[in-house]
N, C-alpha and C positions, 0 to 999 in steps of 0.2 A: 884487464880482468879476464880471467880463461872464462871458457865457454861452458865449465862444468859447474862455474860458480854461479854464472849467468843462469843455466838451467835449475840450479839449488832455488834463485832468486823465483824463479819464473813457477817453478812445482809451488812456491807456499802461494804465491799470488793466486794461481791457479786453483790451488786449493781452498784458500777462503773465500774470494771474490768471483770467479769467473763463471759465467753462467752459460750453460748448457744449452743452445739453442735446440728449441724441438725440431724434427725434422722436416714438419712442414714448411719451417722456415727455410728449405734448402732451395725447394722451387720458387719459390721468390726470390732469394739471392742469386740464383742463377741467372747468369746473362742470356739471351735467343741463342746464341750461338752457340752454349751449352747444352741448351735443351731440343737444340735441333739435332745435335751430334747423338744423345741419348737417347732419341727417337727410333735413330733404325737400327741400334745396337744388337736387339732381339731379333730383328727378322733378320738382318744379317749372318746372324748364328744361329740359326732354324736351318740354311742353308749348310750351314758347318756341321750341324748334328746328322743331318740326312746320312753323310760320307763316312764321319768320321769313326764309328764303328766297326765299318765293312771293307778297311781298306786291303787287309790282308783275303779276304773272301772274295772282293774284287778283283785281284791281280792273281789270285792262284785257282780260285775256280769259274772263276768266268773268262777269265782272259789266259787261264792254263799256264801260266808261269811257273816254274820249279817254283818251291819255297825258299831252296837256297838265293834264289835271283829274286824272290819278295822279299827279302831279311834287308839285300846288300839295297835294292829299289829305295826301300821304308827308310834308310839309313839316309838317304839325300835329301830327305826335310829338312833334318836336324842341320847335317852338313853343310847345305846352301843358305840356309841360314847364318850359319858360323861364318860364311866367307862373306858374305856380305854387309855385315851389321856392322864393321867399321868405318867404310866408305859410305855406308848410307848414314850415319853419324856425321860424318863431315860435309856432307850432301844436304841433309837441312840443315844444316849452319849457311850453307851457300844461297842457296833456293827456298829456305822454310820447309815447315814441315806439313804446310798442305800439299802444296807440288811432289814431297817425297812418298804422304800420302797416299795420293791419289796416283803416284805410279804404282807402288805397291797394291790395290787395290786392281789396277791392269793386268799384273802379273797374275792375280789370284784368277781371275776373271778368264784371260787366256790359258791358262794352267788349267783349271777345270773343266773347260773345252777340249782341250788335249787329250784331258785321261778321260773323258766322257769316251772318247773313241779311241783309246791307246790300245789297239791291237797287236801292236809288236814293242820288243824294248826298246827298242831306240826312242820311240814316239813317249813312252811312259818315261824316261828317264828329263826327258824335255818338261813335258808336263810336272813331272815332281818337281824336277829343280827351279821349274819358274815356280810354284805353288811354294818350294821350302823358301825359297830366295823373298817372297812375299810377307812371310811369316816371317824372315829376320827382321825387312824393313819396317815392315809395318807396326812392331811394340814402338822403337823409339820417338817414329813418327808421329805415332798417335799420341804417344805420351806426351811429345813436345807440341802436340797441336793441342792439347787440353790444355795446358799451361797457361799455353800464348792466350789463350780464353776464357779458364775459368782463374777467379782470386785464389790467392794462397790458401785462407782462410779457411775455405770450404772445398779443397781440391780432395781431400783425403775422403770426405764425403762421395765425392763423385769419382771417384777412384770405386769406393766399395758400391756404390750406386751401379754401374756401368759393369763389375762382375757378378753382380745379383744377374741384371738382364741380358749379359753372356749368356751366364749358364740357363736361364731360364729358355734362353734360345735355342742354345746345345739340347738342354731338356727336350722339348718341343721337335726337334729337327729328330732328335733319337727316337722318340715315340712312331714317329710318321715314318720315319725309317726303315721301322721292324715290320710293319704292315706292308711298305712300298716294296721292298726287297726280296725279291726269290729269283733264286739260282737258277732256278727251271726258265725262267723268262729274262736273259741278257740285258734284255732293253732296258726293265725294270730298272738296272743301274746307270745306266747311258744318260737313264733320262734326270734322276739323282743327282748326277752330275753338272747337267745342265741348268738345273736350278740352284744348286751351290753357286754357279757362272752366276746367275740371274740376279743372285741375294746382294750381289756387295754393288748391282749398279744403283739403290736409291742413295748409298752415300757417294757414289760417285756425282750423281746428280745433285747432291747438298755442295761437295767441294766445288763443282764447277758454276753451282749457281748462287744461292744464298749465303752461302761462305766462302767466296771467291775474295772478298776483300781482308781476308782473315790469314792466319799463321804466316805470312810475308816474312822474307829475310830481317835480322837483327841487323842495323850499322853500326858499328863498334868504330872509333878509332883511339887505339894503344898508343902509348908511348911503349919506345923497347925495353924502358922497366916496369911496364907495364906484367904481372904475374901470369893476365890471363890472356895475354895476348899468345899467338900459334896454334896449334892444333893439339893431338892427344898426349906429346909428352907435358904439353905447358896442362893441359886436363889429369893428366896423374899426380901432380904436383901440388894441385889444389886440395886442401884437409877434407879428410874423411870420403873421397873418393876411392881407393884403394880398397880401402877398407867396407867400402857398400859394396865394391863389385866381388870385392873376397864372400861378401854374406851374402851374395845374389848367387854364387856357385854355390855355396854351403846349404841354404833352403833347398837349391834344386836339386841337388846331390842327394839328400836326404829326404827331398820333399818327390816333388811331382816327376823327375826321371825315375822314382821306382812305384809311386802311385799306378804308372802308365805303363811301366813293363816288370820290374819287378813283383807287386801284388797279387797282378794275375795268375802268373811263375808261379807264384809259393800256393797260392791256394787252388791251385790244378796240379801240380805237383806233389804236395807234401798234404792237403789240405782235402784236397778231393772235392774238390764244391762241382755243382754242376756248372755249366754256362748258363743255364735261366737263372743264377743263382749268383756269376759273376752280372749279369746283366743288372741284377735288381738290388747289386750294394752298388755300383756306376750311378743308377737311378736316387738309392738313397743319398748319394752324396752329392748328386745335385741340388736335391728337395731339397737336404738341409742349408744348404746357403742359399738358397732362393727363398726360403722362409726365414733367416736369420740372419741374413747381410745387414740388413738396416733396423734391427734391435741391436747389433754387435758395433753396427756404428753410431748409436747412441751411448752405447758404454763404454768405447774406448775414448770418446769426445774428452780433450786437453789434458791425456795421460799422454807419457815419454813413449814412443813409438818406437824405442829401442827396447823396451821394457814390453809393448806388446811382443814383441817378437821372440822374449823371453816366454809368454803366456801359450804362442803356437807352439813353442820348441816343447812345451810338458805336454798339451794336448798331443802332439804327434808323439810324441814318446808312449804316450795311453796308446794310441791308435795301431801302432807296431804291436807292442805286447799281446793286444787284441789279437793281430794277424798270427802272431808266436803262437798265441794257444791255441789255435784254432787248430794248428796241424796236430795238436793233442787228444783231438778227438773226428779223424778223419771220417769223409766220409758219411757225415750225421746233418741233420738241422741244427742241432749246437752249430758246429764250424761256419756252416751256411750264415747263420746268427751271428758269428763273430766275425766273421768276413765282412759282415756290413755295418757290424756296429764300426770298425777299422775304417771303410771309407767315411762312413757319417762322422764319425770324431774328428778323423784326418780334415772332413772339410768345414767343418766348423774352426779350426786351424786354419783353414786358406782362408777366412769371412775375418780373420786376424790382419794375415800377413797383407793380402792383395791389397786396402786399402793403404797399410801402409808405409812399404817399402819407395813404392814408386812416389808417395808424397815426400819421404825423404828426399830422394833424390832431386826432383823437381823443386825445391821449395831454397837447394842447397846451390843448383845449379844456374848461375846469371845467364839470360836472354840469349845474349849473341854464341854461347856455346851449349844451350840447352841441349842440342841436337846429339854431341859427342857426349854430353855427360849418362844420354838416355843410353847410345849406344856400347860405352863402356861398361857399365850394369850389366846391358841383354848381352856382353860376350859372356858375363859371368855364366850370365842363366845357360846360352845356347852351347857352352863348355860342358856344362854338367848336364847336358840333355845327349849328348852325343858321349857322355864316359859312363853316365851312372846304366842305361842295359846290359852292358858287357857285363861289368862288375854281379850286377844281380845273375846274370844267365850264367855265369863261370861258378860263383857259388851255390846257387842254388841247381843249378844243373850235376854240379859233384854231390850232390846228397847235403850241400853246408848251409841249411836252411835260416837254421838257428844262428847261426854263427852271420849270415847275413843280417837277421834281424838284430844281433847285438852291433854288429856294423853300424845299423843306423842309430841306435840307441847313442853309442859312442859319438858320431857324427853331430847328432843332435845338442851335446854337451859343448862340442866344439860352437857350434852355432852361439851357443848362448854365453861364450867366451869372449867370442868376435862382436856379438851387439854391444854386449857389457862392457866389457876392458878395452873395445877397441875402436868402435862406431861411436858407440854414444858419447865419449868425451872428445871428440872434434866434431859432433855436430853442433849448429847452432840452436839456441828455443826455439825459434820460427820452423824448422827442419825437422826439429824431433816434437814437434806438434805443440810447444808450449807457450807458442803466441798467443797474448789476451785475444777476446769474444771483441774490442774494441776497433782490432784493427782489421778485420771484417770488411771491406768497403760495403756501403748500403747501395744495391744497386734496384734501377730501377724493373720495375713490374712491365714485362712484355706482355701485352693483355693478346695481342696475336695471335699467343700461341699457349693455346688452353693444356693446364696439368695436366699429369691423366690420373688415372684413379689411383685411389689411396692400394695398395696392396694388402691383400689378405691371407696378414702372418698370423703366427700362433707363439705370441710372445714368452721365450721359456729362458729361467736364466742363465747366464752365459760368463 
């Protein structure tokens, strides 16, 4: 029986039968080890927010860099990342992905240090590349360390759970940011930096203590006709793998590589927004997924997650045309307006995709190769993070603003080509989220370690 009849099967069950777990039930389904890991996800990114604004204010006016030497600097995030995220794929298949982890989390750690005092290039270009080289490692890792931990059943939950308190971290770290920051006083940043260092040691303290008996290597033994026995070719061979990391480029192509450097292009370019004004659609497009992650994941609960992914591709499609028009009326509180309607729409799109992309993949990928399958994906992503600025700065920098935005309009169509006709008929129902509410394992109540408070959303529909 193909997998597309299977999922026909699984959509009507779903549809008459299968009940909707309220969300309260998540923190009780969640094992300690889950909810130790969701614990310092915020403050950890409170840390992130501090930096992540000022990186380019950092290197060129405090530390005096030409801009040309910040452009090629900023480029070795993305880049170190790119080089690394194959081998650290194979590297938690070897050692797990607490150990991958937790180095990952070193690298961040010593990186931050570095550029806390990166007075010359040499020293900044170390500091990046340990910090970019961190950021490859650490998606697949962590991905594969939630796996090994949290059930199938409710991973998509905790996928959108853990980018709520991302961003809400990000949020937080950006606020404290704008206050700690001035140019006038050097140290102000030195010391930013240092607490970025600071941020990521309470989960280094969780991996080394509390969850030290946790994400362990898989033992596999294959026979040599065994499919998934080897490494990445016998992982490209496996259905619907190809085809996630083609749509893991495609989202980022279209999605977060031009959020992050195209957006701001067009609407300081063609758009004329102020920067209090880039600052405060960044802000709106946190708020809205920190207020709507976990209503968004009550409504996509046991729909085809190849089909959500069709629901972000229209919302970002709204969100662009937002960005279009606004260079229509340069220059005004209209554009300012639409400028941020564009991030807030865009991110109610991400409160889509984030949960569940990477539940695809995890739910698709067996144990003893989780690690390569995570890393496979993030080339996709870390591809399209390193080609989509070019693209935006070479069009929109020619005066081809518009022409960029139909770019992504187009792109977006592709996207929902690739879920539809190409992803979603090799995934299986467990994968594209249409496993019964049944096979859920009931785990038990860790009284240890108390919920935290319910969150104070403003339920709107979505």
């Amino acid at each position: 029986m193909s997998a597309g009849t299977n999922q026909g099967e699984e959509t009507r069950s779903t549809a008459t039968g299968r009940r909707r777990p309220p969300l309260r039930d998540f923190w009780g389904d969640l094992p300690r080890e889950g909810r130790l890991l969701l614990a310092v996800v915020a403050f950890q990114f409170v840390g992130t927010g501090l930096v992540l604004p000022f990186w380019v204010v950092y290197l060129h006016e405090i530390r005096h860099f030409p801009l040309e030497t910040v452009g090629v600097l900023l480029a070795l995030l993305p880049a170190a990342g790119f080089v690394i995220v194959a081998p650290g794929g194979a590297l938690i298949d070897r050692v797990g992905p607490r150990v991958t982890m937790l180095a990952s989390l070193v690298m961040s750690c010593v990186g931050e240090l570095v550029m806390a005092f990166a007075t010359t290039v040499p020293l900044a270009v170390v500091g990046l590349w340990l910090v970019g080289s961190s950021f490859g490692l650490s998606w697949p890792s962590s991905q594969s360390l939630v796996a090994s931990i949290v059930p199938s059943g409710i991973r998509q939950r905790y996928f959108g759970m853990n980018f709520a308190l991302l961003n809400l971290g990000i949020g937080v770290g950006g606020v404290v940011g704008g206050f700690l920051a001035d140019v006038h006083r050097p140290a102000t940043f030195s010391v930013m930096y240092v607490v970025e260092a600071v941020s990521y040691l309470p989960a280094m303290t969780l991996l080394l203590g509390p969850l030290r008996h946790t994400g362990g290597p898989v033992p596999h033994t294959a026979s040599h006709a065994d499919p998934e026995r080897g490494g990445y070719l016998a992982v490209l061979r496996r259905p619907a793998v190809v085809p996630l990391t083609v749509l893991s480029f495609a989202t980022a192509f279209v999605g977060y590589g031009q959020l992050n450097a195209g957006m701001p292009a067009f609407a300081r370019a063609l758009s004329e927004v102020s920067t209090r004004g880039l600052g405060l659609a960044f802000a709106a497009n946190t708020l809205v997924i920190v207020l709507l992650q976990l209503v968004v994941l009550q409504r996509i609960e046991g729909h085809r997650r190849s089909r959500v992914v069709v629901v972000m591709t229209l919302l970002w499609a709204v969100a662009w045309s937002l960005l279009g028009a606004s260079s229509l009326v340069p220059g005004t509180v209209a554009a300012t307006l639409l400028v941020g309607g564009c991030a807030s729409v865009f991110a109610l799109g991400e409160t889509l995709m984030q949960p569940s992309l990477p539940a695809m993949v995890n739910d698709l990928a067996p144990d003893h190769l989780r690690g390569r399958y995570n890393a496979v994906t993030s080339v996709g992503f870390q591809a399209a993070s390193v080609a989509a600025p070019p693209v935006a700065g070479v069009l929109i920098g020619h005066g081809l603003g518009l022409v960029w935005i139909g770019t992504l309009l187009v792109g977006l169509l592709v996207v929902v080509v690739i879920s539809v006709a190409w992803v979603e008929p090799q995934l299986t129902p467990v994968a594209n989220g249409l496993a019964p509410a049944s096979e859920v394992p009931a785990l038990p109540v860790d009284s240890s370690v108390a919920p935290p408070p319910a969150p104070r959303t403003e339920p709107r529909p979505s």
